[in-house]
C-alpha positions in Angstrom: 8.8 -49.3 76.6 11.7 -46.8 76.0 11.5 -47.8 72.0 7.9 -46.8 72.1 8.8 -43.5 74.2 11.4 -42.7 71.5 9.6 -43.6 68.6 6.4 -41.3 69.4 9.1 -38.2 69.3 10.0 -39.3 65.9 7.0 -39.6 64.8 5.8 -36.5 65.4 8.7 -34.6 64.4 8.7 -36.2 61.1 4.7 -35.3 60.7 5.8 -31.3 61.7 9.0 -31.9 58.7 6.9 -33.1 56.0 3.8 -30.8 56.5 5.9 -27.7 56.1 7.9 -29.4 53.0 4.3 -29.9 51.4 3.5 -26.7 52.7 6.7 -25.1 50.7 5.9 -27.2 47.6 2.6 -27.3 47.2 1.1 -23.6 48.6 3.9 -21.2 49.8 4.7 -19.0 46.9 8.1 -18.9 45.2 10.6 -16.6 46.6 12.7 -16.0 43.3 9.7 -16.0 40.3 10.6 -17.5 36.8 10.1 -14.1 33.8 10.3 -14.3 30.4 12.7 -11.9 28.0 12.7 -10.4 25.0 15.5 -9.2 23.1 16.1 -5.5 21.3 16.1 -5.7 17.7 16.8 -3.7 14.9 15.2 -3.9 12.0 12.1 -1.6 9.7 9.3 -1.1 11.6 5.7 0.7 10.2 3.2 2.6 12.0 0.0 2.4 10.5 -4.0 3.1 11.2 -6.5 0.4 10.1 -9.7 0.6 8.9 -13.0 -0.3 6.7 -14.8 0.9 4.3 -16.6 0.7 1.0 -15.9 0.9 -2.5 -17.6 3.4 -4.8 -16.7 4.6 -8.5 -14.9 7.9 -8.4 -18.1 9.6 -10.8 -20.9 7.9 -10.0 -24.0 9.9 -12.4 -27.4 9.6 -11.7 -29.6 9.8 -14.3 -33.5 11.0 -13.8 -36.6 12.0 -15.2 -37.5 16.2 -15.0 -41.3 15.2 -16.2 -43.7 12.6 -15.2 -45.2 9.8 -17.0 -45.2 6.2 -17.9 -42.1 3.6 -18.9 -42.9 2.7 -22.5 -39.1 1.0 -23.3 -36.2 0.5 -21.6 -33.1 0.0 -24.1 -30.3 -1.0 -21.1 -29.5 -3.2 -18.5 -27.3 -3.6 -15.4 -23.9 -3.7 -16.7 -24.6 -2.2 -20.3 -21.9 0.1 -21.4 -23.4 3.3 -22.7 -22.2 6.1 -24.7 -23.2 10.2 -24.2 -26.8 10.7 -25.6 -27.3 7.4 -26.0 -31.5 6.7 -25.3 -31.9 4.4 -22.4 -35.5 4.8 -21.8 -38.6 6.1 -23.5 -41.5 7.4 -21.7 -44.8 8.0 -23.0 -44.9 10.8 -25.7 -48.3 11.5 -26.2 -49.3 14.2 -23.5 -46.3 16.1 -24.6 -47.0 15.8 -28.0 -50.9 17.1 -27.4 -49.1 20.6 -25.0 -47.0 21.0 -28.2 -50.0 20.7 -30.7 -51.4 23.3 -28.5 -48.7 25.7 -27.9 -48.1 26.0 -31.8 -51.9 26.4 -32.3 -51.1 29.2 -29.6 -48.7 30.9 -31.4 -50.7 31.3 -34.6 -53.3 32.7 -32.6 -51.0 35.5 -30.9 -49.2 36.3 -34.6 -53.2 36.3 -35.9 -53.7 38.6 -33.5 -50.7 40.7 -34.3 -51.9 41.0 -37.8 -55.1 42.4 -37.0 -53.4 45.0 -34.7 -51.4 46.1 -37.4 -54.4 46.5 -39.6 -56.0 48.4 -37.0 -52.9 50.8 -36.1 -52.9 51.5 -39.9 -56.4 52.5 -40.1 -56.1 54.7 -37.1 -53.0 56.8 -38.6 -55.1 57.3 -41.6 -57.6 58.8 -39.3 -55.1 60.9 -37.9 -53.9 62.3 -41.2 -57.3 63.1 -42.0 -58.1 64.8 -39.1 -54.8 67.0 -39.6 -55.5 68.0 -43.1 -59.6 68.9 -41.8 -57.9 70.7 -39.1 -55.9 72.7 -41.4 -58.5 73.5 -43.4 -61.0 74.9 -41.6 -58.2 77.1 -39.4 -57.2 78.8 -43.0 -61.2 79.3 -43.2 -61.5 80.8 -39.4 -58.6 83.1 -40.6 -60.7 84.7 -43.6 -64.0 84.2 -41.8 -65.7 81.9 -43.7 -66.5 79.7 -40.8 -67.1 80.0 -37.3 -64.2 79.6 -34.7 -66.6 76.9 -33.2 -66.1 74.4 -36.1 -62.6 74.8 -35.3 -62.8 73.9 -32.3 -64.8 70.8 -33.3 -61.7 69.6 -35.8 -59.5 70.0 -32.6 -61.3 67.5 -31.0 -61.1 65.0 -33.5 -57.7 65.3 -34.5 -56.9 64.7 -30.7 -59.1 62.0 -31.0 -57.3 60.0 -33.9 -54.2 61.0 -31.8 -55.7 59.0 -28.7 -56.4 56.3 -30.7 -53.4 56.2 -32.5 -51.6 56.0 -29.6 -54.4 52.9 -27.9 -53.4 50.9 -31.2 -49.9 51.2 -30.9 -49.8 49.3 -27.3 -52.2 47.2 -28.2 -49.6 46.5 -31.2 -47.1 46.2 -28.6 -49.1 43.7 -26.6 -50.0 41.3 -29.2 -46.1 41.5 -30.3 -45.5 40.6 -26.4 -48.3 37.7 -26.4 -46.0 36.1 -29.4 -43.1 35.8 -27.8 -44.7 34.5 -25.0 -46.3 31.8 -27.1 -42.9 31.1 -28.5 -41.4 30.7 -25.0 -44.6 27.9 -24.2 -43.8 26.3 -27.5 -39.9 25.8 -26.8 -40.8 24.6 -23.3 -43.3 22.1 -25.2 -40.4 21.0 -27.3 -38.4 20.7 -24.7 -40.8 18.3 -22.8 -41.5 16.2 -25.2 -37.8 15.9 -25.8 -37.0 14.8 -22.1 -39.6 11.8 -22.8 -36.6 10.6 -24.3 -34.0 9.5 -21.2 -30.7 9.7 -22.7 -27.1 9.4 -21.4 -25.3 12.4 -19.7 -21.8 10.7 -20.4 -20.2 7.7 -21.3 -19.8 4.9 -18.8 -21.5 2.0 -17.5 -25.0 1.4 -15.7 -24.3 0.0 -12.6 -28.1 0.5 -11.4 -31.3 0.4 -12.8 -34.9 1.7 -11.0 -37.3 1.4 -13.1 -39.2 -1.3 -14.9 -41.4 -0.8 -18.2 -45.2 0.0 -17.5 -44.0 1.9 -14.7 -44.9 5.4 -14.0 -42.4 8.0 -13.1 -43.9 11.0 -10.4 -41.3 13.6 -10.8 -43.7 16.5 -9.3 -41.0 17.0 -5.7 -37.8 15.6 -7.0 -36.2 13.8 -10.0 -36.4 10.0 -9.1 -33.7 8.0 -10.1 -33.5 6.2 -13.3 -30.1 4.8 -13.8 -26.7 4.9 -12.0 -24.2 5.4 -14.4 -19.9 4.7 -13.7 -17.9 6.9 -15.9 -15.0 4.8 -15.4 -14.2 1.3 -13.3 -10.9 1.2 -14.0 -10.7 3.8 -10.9 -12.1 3.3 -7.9 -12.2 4.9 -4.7 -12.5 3.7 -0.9 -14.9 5.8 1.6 -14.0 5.0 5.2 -14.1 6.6 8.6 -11.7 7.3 10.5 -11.7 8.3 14.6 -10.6 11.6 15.6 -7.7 10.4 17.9 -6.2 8.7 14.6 -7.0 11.5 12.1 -4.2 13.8 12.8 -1.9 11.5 11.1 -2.9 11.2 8.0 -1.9 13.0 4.8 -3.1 13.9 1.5 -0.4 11.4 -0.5 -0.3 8.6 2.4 0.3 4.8 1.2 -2.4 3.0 1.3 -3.3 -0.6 1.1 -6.6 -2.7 1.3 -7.9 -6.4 0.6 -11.8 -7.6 0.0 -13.5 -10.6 1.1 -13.5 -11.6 -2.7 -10.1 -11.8 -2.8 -8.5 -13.1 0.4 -5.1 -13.7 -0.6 -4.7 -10.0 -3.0 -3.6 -6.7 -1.8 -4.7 -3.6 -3.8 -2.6 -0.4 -3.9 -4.0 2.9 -3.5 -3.4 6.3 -1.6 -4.9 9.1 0.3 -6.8 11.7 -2.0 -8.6 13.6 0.5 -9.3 13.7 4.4 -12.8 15.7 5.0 -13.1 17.8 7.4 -16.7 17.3 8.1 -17.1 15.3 11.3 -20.0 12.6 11.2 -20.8 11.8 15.0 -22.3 8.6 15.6 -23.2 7.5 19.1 -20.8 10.1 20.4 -17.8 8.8 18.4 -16.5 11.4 16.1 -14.7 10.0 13.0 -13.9 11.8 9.3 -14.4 10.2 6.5 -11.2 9.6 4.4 -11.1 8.9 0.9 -8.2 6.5 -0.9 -8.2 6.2 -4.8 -7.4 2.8 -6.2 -6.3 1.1 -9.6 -8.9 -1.6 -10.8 -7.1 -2.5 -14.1 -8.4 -5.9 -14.3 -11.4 -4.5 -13.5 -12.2 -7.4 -10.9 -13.0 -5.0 -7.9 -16.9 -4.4 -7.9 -18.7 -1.1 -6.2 -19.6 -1.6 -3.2 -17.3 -4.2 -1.6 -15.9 -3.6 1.9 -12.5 -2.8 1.6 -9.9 -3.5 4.7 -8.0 -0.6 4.9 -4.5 -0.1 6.3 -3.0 4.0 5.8 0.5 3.7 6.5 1.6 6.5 8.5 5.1 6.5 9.2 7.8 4.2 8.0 11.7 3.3 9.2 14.0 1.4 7.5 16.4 0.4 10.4 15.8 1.3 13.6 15.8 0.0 17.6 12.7 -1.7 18.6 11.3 -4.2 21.3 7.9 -5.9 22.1 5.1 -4.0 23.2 5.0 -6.3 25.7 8.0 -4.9 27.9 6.9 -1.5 28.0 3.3 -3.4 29.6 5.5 -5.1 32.0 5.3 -4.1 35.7 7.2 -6.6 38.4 4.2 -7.5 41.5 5.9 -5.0 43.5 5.8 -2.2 41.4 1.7 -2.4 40.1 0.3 -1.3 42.6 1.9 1.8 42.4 2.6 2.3 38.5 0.0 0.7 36.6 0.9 -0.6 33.2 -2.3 1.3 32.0 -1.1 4.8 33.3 2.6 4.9 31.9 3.2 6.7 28.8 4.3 5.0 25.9 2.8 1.7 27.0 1.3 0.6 24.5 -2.1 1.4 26.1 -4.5 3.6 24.2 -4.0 2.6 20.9 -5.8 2.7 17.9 -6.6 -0.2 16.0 -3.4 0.6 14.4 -1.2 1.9 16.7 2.1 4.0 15.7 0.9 6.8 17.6 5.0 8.4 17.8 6.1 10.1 20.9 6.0 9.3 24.8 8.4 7.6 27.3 8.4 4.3 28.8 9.7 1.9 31.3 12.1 -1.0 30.4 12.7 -4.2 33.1 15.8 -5.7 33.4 17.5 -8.3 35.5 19.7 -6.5 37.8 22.9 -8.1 39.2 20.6 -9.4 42.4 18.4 -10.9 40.1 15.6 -8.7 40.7 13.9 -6.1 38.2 15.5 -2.9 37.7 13.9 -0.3 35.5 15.2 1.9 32.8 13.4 5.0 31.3 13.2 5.0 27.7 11.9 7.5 24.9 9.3 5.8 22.5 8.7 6.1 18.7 6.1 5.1 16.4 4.6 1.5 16.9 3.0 -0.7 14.9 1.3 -2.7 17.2 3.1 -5.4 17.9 7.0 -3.9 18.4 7.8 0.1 19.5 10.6 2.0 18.8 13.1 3.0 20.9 14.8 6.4 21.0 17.7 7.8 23.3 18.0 4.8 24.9 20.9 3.0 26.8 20.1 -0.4 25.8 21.5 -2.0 22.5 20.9 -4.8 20.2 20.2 -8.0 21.3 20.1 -6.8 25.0 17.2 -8.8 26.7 14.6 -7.1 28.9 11.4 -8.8 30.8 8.3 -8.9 29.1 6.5 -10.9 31.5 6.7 -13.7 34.5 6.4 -17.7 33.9 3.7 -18.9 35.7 4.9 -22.0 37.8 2.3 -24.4 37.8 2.1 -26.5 41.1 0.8 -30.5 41.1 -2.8 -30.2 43.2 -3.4 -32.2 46.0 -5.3 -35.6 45.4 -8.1 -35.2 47.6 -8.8 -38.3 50.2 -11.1 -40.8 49.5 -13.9 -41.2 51.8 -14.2 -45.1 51.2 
């Protein structure tokens, strides 16, 4: 009996010992958590802003039709390198050929008609000399009184007469002289139409479009529709891509540049920035500028077109202090609620899709001499998305800061089996 008293003690006591043991182990949390470090480093670092876009000839010519009518021959293909004023389509000539029949017949017509005027104004300053010399005549015989004054007066009239006439024949001279320039003009504009049936290169290059297809017929009564695109050169290209506002202000007429296609994974072509637009294009409220980057293609194996990945470096160090992005994210659990990572400058938070926005302060985490976190404000640089620099700071190489905690993963209770 006094075993069985003591043992029921012993029993329980040892229940109450390994409950809260379990309870330690397996739910209570740790007291002193695990972190993780990262050491400062120094060593080049590159800011840079990222971006796609599309490839396009640097003179891209489009070649069109100013009249209407049908395709009778096409001369080129895609691909077909073309000199200036060579023919690369013929359209049909024959209703141009008929206006310029016309216009010449035109022409004779109005000089015809010039001819007969000239016949006419001579005929009328005959008159007029006549009627002069009758005038003068029958004043001398008014003056000796051989004739009556009234068949002076009558010469007057007809002398003013021929004058009158004289003058009507003149600008009708005038007129018809008028009427064949203006049938010249008709007949050069004829020419001229019957000479656009003929589509011809504006400049040497190579068609990298064509529209049309023979028997087709070309409406050009609104706008010139497009025949042919033509590339002066491929051995320069160009990349068109947009860039957002909050990235924009870094970049520079001269910048490096570097970009890779889908058609070529493993190669990375060379160019730099030419031009940043300052024409904003809005789309769905995001305002972005288009940037343009002129590029090499020697070997002539980059096609229009392709979508180029884009990366603009923006600022460059050779040597310089830096640590992982991660650090300045870092908050310790007693801290976040009352700096979020998100809110503290220099962060890493905010960034574009290439980062190296320069600038800012941080917060550093170090393990203090009571092994707890103790911060230290820093000054931030450029970025490149993975490390930051650092600027002013205490800390030197090789120094290690906390980047995160290690989670300390706890063995789950087996759960009891009913049967």
């Amino acid at each position: 009996m006094k075993r069985r008293r003591l043992l029921i003690p012993a029993i329980f006591v040892a229940t109450l010992a390994g409950g809260y043991a379990a309870y330690q182990y397996f739910v209570a949390p740790a007291d002193n958590p695990s972190y993780k470090f990262a050491a400062v480093e120094r060593g080049p670092i590159t800011a840079s802003v990222s971006a796609t876009g599309t490839l396009s000839p640097v003179v891209a010519v489009q070649v069109s039709s100013q009249i209407s009518g049908q395709i009778r021959e096409i001369l080129v293909d895609f691909n077909s390198p073309v000199k200036a004023g060579q023919l690369l389509a013929q359209l049909a000539p024959e209703t141009y050929e008929h206006r310029l029949h016309q216009a010449e017949a035109d022409l004779e017509a109005a000089r015809a008609t010039v001819a007969v005027q000239q016949a006419e104004l001579y005929r009328a300053r005959v008159n007029l000399t006549e009627a002069e010399r009758d005038h003068a005549r029958k004043k001398t015989l008014v003056d000796k009184n051989f004739i009556s004054p009234a068949e002076l007066d009558k010469a007057q009239t007809v002398l003013e007469a021929a004058r009158a006439t004289v003058r009507v024949v003149e600008a009708q001279a005038q007129n018809s002289a008028a009427l064949v320039k203006q049938r010249l003009a008709q007949l050069g504009q004829a020419r001229v139409d019957l000479g656009r049936t003929e589509i011809r290169a504006p400049a040497d290059g190579i068609v990298i479009k064509r529209s049309i297809e023979p028997g087709q017929t070309v409406a050009a009564s609104l706008q010139a529709p497009e025949m042919f695109v033509i590339a002066r050169n491929l051995a320069d290209l160009r990349v068109e891509t947009a860039i957002d506002e909050a990235d924009v202000g870094r970049l520079k007429v001269g910048q490096e540049a570097t970009f890779t296609v889908d058609a070529f994974p493993g190669k990375r072509f060379k160019g730099a920035v030419t031009q940043v637009r300052k024409s904003a294009q809005v789309v769905s409220n995001v305002v972005s500028y288009t940037v343009i980057i002129d590029a090499a293609n020697p070997e002539l194996i980059l096609l229009p077109g392709m979508t180029a990945n884009v990366r603009i470096i923006t600022a460059q160090k050779d040597s310089v202090l830096k640590i992982a992005n991660a650090a300045l994210r870092f908050r310790p659990p007693d801290d976040e609620k009352s700096t979020p990572a998100a809110r503290q400058p220099g962060s890493g938070g905010g960034m574009g899709k290439g980062g190296g926005r320069p600038g800012g302060a941080g917060k550093l985490w170090i393990l203090g001499a009571n092994g707890k976190p103790t911060a230290i404000e820093v000054k931030t640089g450029i970025n490149d998305g993975k490390d930051t620099e650092l600027l002013d700071s205490d800390l030197t190489e090789g120094r290690e800061v906390i980047v995160g905690t290690a989670a300390v993963e706890k063995p789950k209770l087996a759960a009891p089996r009913l049967f």
